[in-house]
C-alpha positions, 0 to 999 in steps of 0.5 A: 344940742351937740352932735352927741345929743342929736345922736341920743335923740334919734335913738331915743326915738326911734327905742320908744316908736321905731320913729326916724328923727333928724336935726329939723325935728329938734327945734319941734322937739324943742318947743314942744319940752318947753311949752308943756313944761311951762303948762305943766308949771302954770297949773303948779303954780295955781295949786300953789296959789291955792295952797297958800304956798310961795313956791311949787311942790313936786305934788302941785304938778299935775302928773297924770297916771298916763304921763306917770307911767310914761315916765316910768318907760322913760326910765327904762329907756333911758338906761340904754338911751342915757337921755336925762343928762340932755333933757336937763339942758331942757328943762330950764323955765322962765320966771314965774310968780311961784319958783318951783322947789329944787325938789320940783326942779330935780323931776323936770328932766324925768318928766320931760322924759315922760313927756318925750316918750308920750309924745313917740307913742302919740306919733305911733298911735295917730299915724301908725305907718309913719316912720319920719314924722313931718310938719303935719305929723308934729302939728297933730301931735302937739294939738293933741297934747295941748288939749290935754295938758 
């Protein structure tokens, strides 16, 4: 990421959680988009399966009401953020049997979004006094999600 995405890192969360991340985080970051964009699009691809279709539809991934209305926070904070042009970087996938639409593939950076201001307000919730989220602090974090996505 370039020095001007790292910059629009931190400040994105430090909008969405009053969080202080530095360059170590962004490879957590990192990992994190890509493990649960790839979940994401593992259970779409069985919708589509299910469906009898060979590819996958926006409405195959399981969007929750709460990520939902994460992505709508996403929205609002990336106009001061401007975040999304980064997040599209991110949102590359590995091969799948299914290849999402490119209407499904236009929702990734959005939905990573979602998922990144989730994740803020997870760190929030689950250790309240934290102000620069460790190894530990990640780890819970992302347990969270795994169990959930």
């Amino acid at each position: 990421m370039t020095v001007m995405g790292v910059s629009k890192f931190e400040r994105f969360f430090r909008a969405a959680a009053s969080l202080d991340v530095d360059r170590n985080d962004l490879k957590r970051y990192g990992d994190f988009v890509d493990a649960k964009l790839y979940d994401l699009l593992v259970v779409g691809q069985a919708s589509a399966q299910a469906n009898g279709r060979d590819t996958v539809e926006p409405w195959d991934l399981p969007i929750t009401k709460g990520l939902q209305e994460s992505i709508h926070r996403f929205r609002r904070l990336d106009e001061e953020v401007e975040l999304k042009p980064i997040l599209e970087q991110l949102a590359a996938h590995p091969p799948l049997d299914r290849a999402p639409t490119q209407e499904a593939e236009d929702r990734f950076p959005e939905i990573i979004g979602g998922l990144s201001v989730a994740l803020a307000e997870t760190f929030r919730i689950m250790y309240p006094d934290v102000k620069n989220p460790q190894t530990s602090h990640w780890e819970g974090a992302t347990a969270v999600f795994d169990r959930l996505l």
